[in-house]
LUMDOTI-674215 format. One line per field, with one value per residue (C-alpha): x, y, z. Coordinates in steps of 0.05 Angstrom, whole numbers, m for minus. Example, Ala and Ser with C-alpha at 12.3 -4.5 7.8 and 13.67 -1.06 7.14 Angstrom:
% residues 2
c1: (246_273)
c2: (m90_m21)
c3: (156_143)
***
This chain:
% residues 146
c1: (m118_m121_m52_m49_m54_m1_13_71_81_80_145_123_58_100_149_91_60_136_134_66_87_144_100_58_107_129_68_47_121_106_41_83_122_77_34_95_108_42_44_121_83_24_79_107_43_26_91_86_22_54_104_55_16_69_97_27_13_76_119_194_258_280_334_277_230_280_303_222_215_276_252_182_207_251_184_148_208_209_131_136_184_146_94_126_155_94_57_129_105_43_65_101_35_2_53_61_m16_m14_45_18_m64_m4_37_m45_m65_m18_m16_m88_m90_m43_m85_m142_m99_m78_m156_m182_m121_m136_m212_m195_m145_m201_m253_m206_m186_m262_m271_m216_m250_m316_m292_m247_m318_m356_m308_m303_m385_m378_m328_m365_m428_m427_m480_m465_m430_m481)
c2: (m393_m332_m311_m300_m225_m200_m139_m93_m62_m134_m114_m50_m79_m126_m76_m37_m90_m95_m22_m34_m93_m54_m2_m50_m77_m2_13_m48_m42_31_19_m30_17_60_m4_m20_59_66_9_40_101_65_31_101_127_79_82_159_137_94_142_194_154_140_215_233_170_154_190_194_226_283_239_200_251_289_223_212_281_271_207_224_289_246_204_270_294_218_216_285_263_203_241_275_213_189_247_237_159_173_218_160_118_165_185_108_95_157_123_63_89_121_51_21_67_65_m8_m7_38_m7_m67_m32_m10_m82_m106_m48_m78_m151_m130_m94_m153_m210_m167_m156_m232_m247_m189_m227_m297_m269_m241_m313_m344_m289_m298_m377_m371_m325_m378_m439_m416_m371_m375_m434_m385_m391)
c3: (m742_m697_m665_m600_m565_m542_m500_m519_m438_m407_m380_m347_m321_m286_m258_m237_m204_m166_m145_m121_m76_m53_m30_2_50_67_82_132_162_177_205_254_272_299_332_371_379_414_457_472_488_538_582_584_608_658_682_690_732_784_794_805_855_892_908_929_971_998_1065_1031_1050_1010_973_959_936_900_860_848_824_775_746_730_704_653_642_616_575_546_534_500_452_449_427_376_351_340_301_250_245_238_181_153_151_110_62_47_43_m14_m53_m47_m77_m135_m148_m155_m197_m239_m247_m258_m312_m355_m331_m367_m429_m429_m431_m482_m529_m515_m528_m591_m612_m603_m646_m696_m704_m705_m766_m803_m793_m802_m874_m897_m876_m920_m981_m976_m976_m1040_m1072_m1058_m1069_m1134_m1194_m1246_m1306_m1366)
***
């Protein structure tokens, strides 16, 4: 009876398999961050906007103007670091979405050692049975001794 392959590294391929997970979940909860970062960074704009249309449309006092001025100033200095916040996310992304193609590859190429061993395994079994069938042949079927 042919016994059963068995792969030495099960243990790593699993943990591999782990670290690639891990990396998966990284990755999409970076790529949230910087969904909900750019939508952060669109209200920021449009608010910028408004505030813009409404010094050059509207007749204000000069407390008024001079508090419009301020605030849209801090809107710029906000959406600049905004900005920058984002290119460091977006940063983020990609350094996850390269450890991530690592974590895969390297899973994958015990995945493949595992298969070239199981292959190897299964045609050695069948060489064995193949050569018990050969000699029981030889045994059963020899020339009556004269």
């Amino acid at each position: 009876m042919p016994r059963p392959f068995r792969f030495n590294l099960d243990k790593v391929l699993e943990y591999r398999s782990q670290l690639e997970d891990q990396a998966k979940i990284a990755l999409s909860k970076a790529q949230q961050a910087l969904r909900d970062h750019d939508r952060f960074l669109e209200m920021l704009e449009g608010d910028l906007d408004i505030q813009r249309d409404k010094l050059a449309s509207s007749a204000l006092t000069a407390a008024e103007l001079w508090l419009l001025r301020s605030y849209i100033q801090r809107l710029e200095q906000d959406l600049a670091l905004g900005r920058q916040r984002r290119i460091e996310l977006a940063q983020d992304v990609h350094d996850r979405r390269e450890e991530l193609a690592a974590r895969a590859k390297d899973r994958k190429l015990l995945e493949k050692l595992k298969e070239t061993q199981a292959a190897r395994h299964v045609a050695e079994e069948n060489r064995k049975e193949q050569a018990g069938f050969d000699e029981m042949a030889t045994l059963r079927y020899q020339p009556p001794v004269v």
